[in-house]
N, C-alpha and C positions, 0 to 999 in steps of 0.2 A: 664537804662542798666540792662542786666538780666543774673543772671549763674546758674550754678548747683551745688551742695549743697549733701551729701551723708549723709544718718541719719539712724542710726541702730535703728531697732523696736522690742522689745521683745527676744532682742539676736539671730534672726533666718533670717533675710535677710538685705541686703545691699539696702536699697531703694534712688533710683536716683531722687530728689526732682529740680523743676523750685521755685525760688523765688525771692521777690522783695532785689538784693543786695544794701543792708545797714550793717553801721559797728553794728548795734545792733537788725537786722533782728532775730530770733528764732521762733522755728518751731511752739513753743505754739501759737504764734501771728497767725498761718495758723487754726488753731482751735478751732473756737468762741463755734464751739456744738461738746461735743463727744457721740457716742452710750454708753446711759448705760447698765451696766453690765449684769444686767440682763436680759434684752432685746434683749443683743447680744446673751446672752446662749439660751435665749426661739429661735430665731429665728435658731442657730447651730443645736439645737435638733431637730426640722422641719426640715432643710437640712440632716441631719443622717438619719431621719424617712421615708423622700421621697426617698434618697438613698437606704434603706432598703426594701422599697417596692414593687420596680420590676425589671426588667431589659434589661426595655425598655429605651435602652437610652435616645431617643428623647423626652418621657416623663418625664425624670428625668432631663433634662437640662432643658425641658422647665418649668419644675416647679422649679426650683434652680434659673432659671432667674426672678422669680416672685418674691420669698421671697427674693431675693439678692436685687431688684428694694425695695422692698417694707418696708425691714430692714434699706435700707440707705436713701432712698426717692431720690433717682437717676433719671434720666430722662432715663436712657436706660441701660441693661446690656444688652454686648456681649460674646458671647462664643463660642471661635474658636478650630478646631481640627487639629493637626499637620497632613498633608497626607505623602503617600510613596516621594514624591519629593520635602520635607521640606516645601512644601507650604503652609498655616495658609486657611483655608474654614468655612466661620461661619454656625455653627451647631446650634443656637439656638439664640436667640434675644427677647427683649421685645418689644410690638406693639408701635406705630404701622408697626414695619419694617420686622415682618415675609417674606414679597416678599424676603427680601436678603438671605433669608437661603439658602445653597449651592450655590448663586450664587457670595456672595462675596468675593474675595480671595483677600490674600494679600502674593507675592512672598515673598521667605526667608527674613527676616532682613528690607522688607520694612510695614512702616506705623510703627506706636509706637506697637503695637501688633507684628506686625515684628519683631519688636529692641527687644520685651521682651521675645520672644522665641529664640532670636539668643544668648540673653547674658543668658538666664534663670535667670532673675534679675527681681523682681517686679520695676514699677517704678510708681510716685508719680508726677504731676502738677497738685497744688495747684490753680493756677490762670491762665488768658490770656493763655490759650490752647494752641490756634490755631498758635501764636507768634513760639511754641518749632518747630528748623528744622525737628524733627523725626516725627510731623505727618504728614499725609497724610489725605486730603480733599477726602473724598466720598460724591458727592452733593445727592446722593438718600439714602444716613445716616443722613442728613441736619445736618455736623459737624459745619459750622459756627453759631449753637446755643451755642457751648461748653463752657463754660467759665472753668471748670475741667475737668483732667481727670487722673485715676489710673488703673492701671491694674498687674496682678500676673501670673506666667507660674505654668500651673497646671503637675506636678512631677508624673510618674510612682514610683513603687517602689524602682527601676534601677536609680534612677536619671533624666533619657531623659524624655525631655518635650514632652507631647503629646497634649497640646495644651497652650489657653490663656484664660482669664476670663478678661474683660474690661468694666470699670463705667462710663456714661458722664453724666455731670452735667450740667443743665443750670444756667447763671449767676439771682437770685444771688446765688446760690448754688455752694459752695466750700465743698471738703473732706476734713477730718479729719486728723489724726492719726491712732482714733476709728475706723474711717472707713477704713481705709487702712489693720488695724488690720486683724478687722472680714473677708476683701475679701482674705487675707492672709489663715487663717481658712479656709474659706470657699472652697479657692481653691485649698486647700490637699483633700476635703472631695467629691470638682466635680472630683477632676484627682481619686478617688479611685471608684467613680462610673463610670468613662469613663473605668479604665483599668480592670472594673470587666466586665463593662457589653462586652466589644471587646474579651477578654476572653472567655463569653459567645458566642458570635458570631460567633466567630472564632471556639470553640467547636461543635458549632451547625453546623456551615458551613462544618467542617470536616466530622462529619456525617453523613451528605446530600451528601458530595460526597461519603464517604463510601458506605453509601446506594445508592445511585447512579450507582457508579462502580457495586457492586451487584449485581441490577438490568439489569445493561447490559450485566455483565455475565452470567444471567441468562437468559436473551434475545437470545444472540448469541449465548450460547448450547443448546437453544431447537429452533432454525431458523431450517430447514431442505431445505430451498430453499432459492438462492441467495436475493430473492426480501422482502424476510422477514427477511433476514437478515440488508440488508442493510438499511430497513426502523425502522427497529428498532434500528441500533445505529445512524441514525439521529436526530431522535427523542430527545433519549436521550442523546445526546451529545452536542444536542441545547441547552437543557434543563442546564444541568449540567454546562457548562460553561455562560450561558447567552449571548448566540450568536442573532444575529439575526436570520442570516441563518447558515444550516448545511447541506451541500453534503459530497455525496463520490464519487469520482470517480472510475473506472474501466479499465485497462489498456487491450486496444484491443488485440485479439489473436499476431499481428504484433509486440506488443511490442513498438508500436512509436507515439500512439494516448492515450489521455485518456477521456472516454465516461461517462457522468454522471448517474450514478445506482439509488441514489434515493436522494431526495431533503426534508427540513424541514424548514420552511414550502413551499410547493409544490410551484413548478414554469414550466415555459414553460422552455421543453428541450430547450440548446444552442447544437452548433454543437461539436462536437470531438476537443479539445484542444493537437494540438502537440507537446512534451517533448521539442521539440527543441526550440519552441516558449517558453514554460514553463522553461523551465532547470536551467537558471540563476538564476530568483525570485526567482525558487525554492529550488535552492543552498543556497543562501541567507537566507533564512525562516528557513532554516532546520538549519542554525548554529547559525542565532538568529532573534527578527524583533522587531526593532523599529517600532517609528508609520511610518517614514515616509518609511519604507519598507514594511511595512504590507499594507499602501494606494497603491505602486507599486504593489504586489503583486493583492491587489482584485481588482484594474481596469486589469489586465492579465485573471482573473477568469471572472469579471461580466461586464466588459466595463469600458471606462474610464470616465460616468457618476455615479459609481459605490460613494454611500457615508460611508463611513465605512476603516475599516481596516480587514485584513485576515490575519487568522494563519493556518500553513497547515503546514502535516505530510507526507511522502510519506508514505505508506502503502509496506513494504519489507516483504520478508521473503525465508530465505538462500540463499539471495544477488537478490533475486527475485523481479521487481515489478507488484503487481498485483494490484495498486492505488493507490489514492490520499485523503487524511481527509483535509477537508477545511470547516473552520468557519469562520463568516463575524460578524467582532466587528462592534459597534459604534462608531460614527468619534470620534475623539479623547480620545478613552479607552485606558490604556497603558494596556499593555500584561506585564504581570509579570512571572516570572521565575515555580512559581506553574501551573500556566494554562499553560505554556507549558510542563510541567510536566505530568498534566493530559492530554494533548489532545496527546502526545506522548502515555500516558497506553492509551487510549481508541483508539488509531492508531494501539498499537501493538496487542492487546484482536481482533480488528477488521480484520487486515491482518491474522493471523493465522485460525481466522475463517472461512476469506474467501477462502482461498487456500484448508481449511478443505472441504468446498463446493465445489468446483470446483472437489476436486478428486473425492469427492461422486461422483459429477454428470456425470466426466469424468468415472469413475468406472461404472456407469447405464446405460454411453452412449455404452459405450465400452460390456455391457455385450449386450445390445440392438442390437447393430450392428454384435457382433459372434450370435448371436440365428438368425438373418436374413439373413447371410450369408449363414450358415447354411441349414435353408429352403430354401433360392434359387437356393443353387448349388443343394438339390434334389428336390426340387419342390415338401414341403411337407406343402405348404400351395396353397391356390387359387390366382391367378394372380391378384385378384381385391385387397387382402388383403396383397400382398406382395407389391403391389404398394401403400396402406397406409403408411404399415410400413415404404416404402422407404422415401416418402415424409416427415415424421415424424423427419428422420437422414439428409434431405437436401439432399435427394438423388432422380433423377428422371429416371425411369426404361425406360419410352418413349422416352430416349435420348439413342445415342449410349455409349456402354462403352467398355475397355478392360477388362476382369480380368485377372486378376498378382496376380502371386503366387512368392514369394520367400524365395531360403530356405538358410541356410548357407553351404561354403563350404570348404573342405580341404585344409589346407596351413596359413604362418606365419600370425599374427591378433596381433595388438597391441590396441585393443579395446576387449570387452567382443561383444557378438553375440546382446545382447539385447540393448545397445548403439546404435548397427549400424541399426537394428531394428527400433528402433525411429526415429533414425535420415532420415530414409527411408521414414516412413511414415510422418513424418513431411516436406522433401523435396517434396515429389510429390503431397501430400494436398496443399501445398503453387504452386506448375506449376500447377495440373491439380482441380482449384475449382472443386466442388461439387461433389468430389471422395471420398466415404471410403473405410478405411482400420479394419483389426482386426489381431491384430499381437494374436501370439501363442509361447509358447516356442521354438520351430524349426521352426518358417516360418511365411511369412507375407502374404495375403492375403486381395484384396480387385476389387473394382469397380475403373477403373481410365476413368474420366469422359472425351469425345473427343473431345466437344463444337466445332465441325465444323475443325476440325483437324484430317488431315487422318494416318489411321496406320501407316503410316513409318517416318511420322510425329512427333507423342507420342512413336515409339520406340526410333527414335536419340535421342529425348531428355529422356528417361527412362536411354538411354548408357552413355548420362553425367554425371546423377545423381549417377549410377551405379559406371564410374571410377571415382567421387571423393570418395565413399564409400569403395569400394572394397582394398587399399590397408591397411583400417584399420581394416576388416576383409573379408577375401574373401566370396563372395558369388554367385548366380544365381537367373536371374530371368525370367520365361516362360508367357508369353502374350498367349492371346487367340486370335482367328476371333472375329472382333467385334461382340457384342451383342445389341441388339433390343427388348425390351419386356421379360417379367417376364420369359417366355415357353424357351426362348432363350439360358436364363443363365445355365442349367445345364450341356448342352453341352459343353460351354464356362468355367465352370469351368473343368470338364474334358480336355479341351484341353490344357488351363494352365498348368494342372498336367502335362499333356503328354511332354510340351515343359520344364518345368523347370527339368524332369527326366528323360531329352533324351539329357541336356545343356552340361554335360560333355563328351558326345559320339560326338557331331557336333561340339564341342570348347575345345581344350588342356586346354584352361583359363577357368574360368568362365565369366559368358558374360551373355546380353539380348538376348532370346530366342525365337521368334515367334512359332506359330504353322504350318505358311508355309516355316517356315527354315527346318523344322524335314524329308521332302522328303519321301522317302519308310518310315522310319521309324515312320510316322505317323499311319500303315497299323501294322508294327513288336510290338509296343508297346506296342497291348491288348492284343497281345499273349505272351510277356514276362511277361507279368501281371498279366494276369491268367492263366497261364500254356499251354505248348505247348506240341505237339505231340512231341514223343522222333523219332529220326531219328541216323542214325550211323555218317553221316557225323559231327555234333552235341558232339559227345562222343568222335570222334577221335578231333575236336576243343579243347576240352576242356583238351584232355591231352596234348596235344601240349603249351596249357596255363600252364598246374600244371608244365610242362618240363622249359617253360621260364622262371616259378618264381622261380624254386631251382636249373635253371644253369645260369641264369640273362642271356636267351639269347634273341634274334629277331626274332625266328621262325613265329610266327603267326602276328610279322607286314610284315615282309618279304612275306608273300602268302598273305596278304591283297594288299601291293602293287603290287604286279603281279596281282593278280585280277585287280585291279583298273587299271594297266596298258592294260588289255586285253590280258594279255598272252609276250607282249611285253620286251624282257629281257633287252635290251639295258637303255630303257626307266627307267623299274624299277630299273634295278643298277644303274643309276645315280640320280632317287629321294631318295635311300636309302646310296649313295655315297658308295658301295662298285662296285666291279669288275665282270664283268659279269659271268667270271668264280664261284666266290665266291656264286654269287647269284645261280647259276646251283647246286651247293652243297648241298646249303643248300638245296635247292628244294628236291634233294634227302636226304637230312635228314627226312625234312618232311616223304616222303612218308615212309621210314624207321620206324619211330616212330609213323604215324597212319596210314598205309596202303592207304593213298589218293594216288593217281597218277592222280594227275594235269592234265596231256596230257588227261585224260578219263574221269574224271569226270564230271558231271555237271557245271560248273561254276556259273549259276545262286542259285544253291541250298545250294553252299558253302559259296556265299556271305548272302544271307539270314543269314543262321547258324550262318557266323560268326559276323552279326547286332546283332542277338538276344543274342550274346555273352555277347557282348559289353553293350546293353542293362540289362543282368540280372549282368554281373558285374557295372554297376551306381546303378543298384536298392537294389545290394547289396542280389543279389541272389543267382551268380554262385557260 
């Protein structure tokens, strides 16, 4: 029969001893040989000395396992390192069992190494090992040699064990007391080398990512193009975390796909990965990832033969996404709260630079595309060179196009001008591919591409686009004749001009404007433009205006509709809803107030006049 027995050593640990129970059993009887004294000092000073040495830990274990073997004449010393999930990993071993280093573990509380970092208790069998419940049989340790076995939790300065130190003896080799002593000693003196040299490690490792992070900051402000930017924080983002792989994604102009930008180490492109596909994992990642969400996650990225685990960032910025940080651990790495820590700074250093690039580039495109508008509405370069440039912005001049122009216009707006601006040219890029624009502080202008769609076609849908915009800020918009070839375009923008500055004379509202809507006043436009001959009928129009504006009356609609009516009184008093009589008055007011008399005049020349009225008041002339 056999029990346990507790025996205090040196006043400094409670040691849990197996022995043969008898009523006159004593511990002396378990210690035929003890370490002398001296022997034990020479070989402590050795362990100090090798401790002192460097602060290469694996070197220092493995030399504290020699002289530990070699001061007690042991058959094997073990030395285990507590991990983040309390589990015991042997770090260092005496031959011939070096293959078990990192491979052997023993979960919390199992095997006697287990027992001895769960109680932080050394503990002591003297004899018949293998007999005690708490060990545990490793056949590639070949424990069924043991006949002893001891072992001590090696103590940070904090108290918590961070690992174990363990002797086995073959029979007939039993430990001491002596011996139990020195591995007591000895394994204050590994726990102060282990928690100097992780110390160190941990220092060192911090300023590797310091200088890491540095380095990518310093990557990322002198990238000047998207492709050196992105390759440069894969690079080092692989690096720094010790990924396998490291992409970044790029969230297509649509906002609903995201396309791989650059890859570390380089791989064949896959296709565009949809949020919607993504969304979940990606929810999930973002609020934490176990392993076995991180394995969900990178079979969603790499396939579901994918080995490894993924950690991934979305890439925001002011609520924006412009993609995705995704690194690919090794199968079963845990992700710890630091590495998501870092790959969040190296997500957020990344999205701010990448939107930093995109405005440049959108700012280059955008100055690119006003300098070529420019030249084409006058045709101040050669059509071979205009058609480079075009092709350069995704624009091709050998196809048809409309130009639109639009300007903003009078009335309530619960938007600012340059909102509705965007939103303009962002609608009609998205209906009409391979169309630009270059908007301006008053007014937007561009190529609206026809791709086998006829004019009246691209203007119903321009009038959609227009009434969802317009009651957020009213506007106009003038279409030209399509356009054909570089020679084309500057007519075409003229004609624009002429429909979006003739929109408020053909439409009460503002509205989409062709340039075969404009009628005569396609012919009245260049002369309100550039000045017209003065004529009297003209002088008398206009005072007839200055008279409606400071007696708020209807004289000069009233003689527009009689014109328009062809002289017809009946007709015109009932599109102006007054009484024929009424209308006869006023007729003679007019001519009272400018000497027309309707009955004699011209009619052809009054209506001109009064177009060209109407015309310099849009253009802001009369």
């Amino acid at each position: 029969m056999r029990g346990f027995g507790t025996v205090r050593l040196d006043g400094m640990y409670d040691f849990t001893m197996s022995v043969s129970h008898t009523p006159r059993a004593r511990v002396a009887d378990l210690a035929p040989v003890s370490l002398p004294r001296e022997v034990e000092s020479r070989y402590l000073y050795q362990i100090i000395n090798t401790v002192s040495s460097t602060l290469d830990l694996d070197r220092v274990l493995r030399a504290i396992v020699d002289l530990v073997s070699e001061a007690i004449d042991c058959h094997a010393c073990f030395i285990y390192a507590v991990e983040p999930d309390s589990s015991l990993v042997l770090r260092a071993v005496s031959d011939p069992y070096g293959a078990l280093v990192g491979r052997l573990r023993f979960e919390p509380g199992e095997g006697l190494s287990g027992w001895v970092a769960a109680n932080n208790q050394p503990v002591f069998i003297s004899e018949n090992a293998l007999a005690d419940p708490r060990v545990k049989i490793v056949p590639e340790a070949e424990e069924e040699k043991y006949q002893s076995l001891c072992g001590a939790p090696l103590n940070a300065k904090s108290g918590e064990v961070i690992g174990v130190i363990a002797l086995h003896a073959e029979a007939p080799k039993e430990f001491t007391q002596s011996d139990v002593e020195f591995l007591v000693h000895a394994a204050s003196l590994v726990a102060g080398a282990i928690e100097n040299a992780r110390l160190f490690e941990e220092t060192t490792r911090r300023l590797t990512v310091v200088e890491g992070l540095s380095d990518l900051s310093r990557a990322v402000a002198g990238a000047t193009t998207m492709d050196a930017l992105l390759a440069a924080v894969t690079r080092r983002a692989q690096r720094l975390l010790g990924a396998d792989l490291c992409q970044v994604y790029v969230a297509d102009p649509s906002g609903t796909r995201l396309v791989v930008g650059a890859s570390w180490p380089q791989m064949p492109a896959r296709d565009p990965i949809g949020l919607d596909e993504l969304g979940v994992e990606l929810a999930i990642a973002t609020r934490r990832t176990t392993e076995q969400e991180g394995r969900r996650l990178a079979a969603t990225l790499w396939g579901e033969n994918c080995e490894g685990c993924a950690i991934a960032v979305p890439l925001v910025v002011a609520e924006e996404l412009v993609g995705l940080l995704a690194l690919r651990l090794p199968a079963g790495r845990q992700i710890n709260a630091e590495e998501r820590e870092l790959t969040a700074s190296i997500a957020g250093q990344t999205a701010i630079a990448m939107k930093n690039v995109q405005l440049i580039d959108r700012l280059t495109e955008r100055n690119a595309i006003k300098d070529f508008l420019e030249d084409l509405a006058h045709g101040s370069a050669t059509p071979s060179e205009l058609a480079d440039r075009a092709v350069a912005l995704g624009c091709e001049l050998d196809q048809p196009h409309l130009v639109l122009q639009a300007v903003p216009a009078p009335g309530p707006n619960t938007e600012p001008w340059e909102h509705v601006a965007d939103a303009l040219e962002t609608e009609a890029t998205r209906a009409f591919p391979g169309s630009v624009f270059d908007r301006r502080d008053s007014a937007v202008r561009g190529l609206v591409r026809l791709r086998g769609r006829d004019h009246a076609t691209v203007a119903e849908q321009l009038r959609r686009i227009h009434s969802k915009l317009n009651g957020r800020h009213p506007l106009a918009i003038g279409l030209s004749h399509p356009c054909q070839g570089a020679t084309s375009f500057p007519t075409g923008f003229g004609e624009a001009e002429h429909a979006v500055a003739a929109a408020a004379v053909i439409s009460v509202q503002p509205d989409v404007v062709s340039f075969d809507d404009l009628g005569a006043y396609k012919y009245l436009l260049r002369v309100a433009q550039d000045g017209r001959v003065r004529d009297r009928r003209g002088d008398a129009l206009r005072t007839l205006a200055e008279y409606d504006e400071r007696h708020r009356a209807q004289l000069l609609n009233t003689l527009e509709e009689f014109l328009k009516r062809r002289g017809n009184i009946a007709a015109a008093a009932q599109t102006l809803y007054v009484h024929p009589n009424t209308l006869r008055q006023r007729l003679r007011r007019i001519q009272d107030l400018t000497g027309l008399d309707v009955t004699e005049e011209d009619w052809l020349m009054i209506e001109i006049e009064l177009k060209l009225l109407r015309l310099e008041t849009a253009l802001g002339r009369a």
